[in-house]
Structure formats: C-alpha cells, structure tokens
C-alpha positions in Angstrom: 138.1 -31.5 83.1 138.5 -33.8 85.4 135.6 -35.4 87.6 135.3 -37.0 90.6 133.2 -40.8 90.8 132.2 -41.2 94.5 130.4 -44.8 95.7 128.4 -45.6 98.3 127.6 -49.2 99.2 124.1 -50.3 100.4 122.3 -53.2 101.6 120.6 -54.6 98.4 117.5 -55.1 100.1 117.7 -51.4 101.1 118.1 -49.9 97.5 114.9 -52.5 96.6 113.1 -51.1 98.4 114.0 -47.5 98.3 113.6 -47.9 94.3 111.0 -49.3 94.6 109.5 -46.5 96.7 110.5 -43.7 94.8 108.2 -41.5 92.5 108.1 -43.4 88.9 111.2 -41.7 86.9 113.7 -41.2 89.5 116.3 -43.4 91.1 118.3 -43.4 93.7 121.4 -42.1 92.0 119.2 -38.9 90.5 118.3 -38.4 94.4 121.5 -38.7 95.3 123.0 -36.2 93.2 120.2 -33.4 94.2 121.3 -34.0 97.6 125.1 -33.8 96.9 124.1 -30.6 95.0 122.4 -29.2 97.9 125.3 -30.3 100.5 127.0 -28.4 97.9 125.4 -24.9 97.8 125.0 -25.1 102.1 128.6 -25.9 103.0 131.0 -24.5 100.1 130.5 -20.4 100.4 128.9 -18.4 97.8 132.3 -16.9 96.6 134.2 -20.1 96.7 131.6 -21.8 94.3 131.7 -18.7 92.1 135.5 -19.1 91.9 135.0 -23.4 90.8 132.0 -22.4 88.2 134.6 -20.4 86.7 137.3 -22.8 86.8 135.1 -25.4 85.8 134.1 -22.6 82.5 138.1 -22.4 81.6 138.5 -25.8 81.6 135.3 -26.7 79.1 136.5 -23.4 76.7 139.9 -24.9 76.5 138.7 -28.6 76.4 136.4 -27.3 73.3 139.0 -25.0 71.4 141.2 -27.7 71.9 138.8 -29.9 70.0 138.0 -27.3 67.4 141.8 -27.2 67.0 142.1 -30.5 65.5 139.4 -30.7 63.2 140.1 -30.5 59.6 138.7 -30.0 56.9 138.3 -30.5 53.5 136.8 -28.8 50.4 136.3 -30.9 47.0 135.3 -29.9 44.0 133.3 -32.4 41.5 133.8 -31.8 37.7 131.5 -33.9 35.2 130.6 -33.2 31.8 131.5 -29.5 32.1 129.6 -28.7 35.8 130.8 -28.6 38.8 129.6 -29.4 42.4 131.4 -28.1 45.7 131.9 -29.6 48.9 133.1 -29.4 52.5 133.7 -32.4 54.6 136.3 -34.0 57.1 136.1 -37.7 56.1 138.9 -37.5 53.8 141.8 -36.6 55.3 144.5 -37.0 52.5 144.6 -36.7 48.5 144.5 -40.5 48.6 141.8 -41.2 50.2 139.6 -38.5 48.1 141.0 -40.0 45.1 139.9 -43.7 46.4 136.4 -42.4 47.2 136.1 -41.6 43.6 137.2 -44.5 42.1 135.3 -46.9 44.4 132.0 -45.2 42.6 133.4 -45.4 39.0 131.9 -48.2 37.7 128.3 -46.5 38.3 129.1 -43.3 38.0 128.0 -43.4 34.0 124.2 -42.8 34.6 124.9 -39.7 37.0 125.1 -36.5 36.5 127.5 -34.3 38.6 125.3 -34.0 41.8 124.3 -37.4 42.3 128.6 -38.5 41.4 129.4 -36.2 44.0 126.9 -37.4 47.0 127.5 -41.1 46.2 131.2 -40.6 46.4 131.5 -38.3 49.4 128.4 -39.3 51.4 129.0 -37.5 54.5 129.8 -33.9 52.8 127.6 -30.6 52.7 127.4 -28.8 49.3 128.8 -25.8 48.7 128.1 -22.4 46.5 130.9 -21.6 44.3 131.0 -18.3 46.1 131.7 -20.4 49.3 134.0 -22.6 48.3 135.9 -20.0 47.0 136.2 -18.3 50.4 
C-alpha cells in the first residue's frame, strides 16, 4: 500500500513557538494530520472516500495474505531416553540447520531430560501435543 509523505517548511522560530504553545502531548505534526484528516472528510465526497477505504482494505488483505504466504513452518520432534517432546517453530528453515541446533547443545545436553533438550536447542519454538503435531 502505497503512502504519500507530504512537507511543509516553516520558520524555525515559528514551530518553537507553536510547540511550545501546544497542550503537553501533542505536536505539530499530530495537529497537522487532524487537520489533513478533516480537509479530508469536507472536500473528498462521502462516496468517493467509501470507495478509497475499500481500496485501501484490498490492498492491506492482499499485503497480509501475501505475508502469511511466505511464512513457513516447521514441526520437530525431540526424542530422549524413550519420551518425546513436540514442536512448531519457523527459525529453522532446512534439515541442516535443525540438525546444527542440536548439536551446538550436545555437550550439555547429558543432565537434561527431554523437555529442557528440546527448549535449549530450539529456543524460539512453542510445544506441541502429540495430538497436534500429528495434525
């Protein structure tokens, strides 16, 4: 979706003192944009706006199934000493990389028992039933 920057130059004494003026919290570019928002509503007709609010709709539904489109992800399962732990996650995006984020906990992975191997070696994964991951 496509937007639109405009600028205005002022006197910098000007916007000192108009900032300084204004009610605590608000700036100059908030004001401005309620204004351009009202200029808005008063010039462009009721029908015409409806027609851009739904233009501007398509275009954010397609931006975000476009971005929904290209997400992957991927679901791991954990094995040690006979139990399992499932997971979902989208950091590892390749057999090799899921294979290095298990050996790069290895050498501490002794002590742990299949829950705790499983969150140190894929940190930024949500767990999984077995029902789930079955899905």
């Amino acid at each position: 979706m496509a937007k639109q920057d405009v600028t205005m130059w002022i006197e910098e004494h000007v916007y000192c003192a108009l900032s300084e003026c204004l009610p605590e919290g608000t700036s100059i570019e908030q004001e401005l944009a309620r204004i351009l928002e009202r200029l808005y509503e008063q010039t462009v007709p009721a029908e015409e706006r409806r027609k851009v609010e739904e233009a501007v709709r398509r275009e954010e539904q397609e931006a975000d199934a476009e971005m929904w489109s290209r997400r992957r992800f991927v679901l791991i399962k954990v094995v040690k000493d006979g139990r399992a732990c499932h997971l979902l996650t989208q950091d590892y995006r390749t057999p090799l990389e899921t294979v290095h984020a298990c050996e790069s906990c290895k050498p501490g992975a002794e002590g742990m028992d299949c829950e705790e191997l499983a969150k140190t070696a894929f940190r930024n994964s949500f767990p999984l039933t077995q029902e789930k991951f079955e899905e």
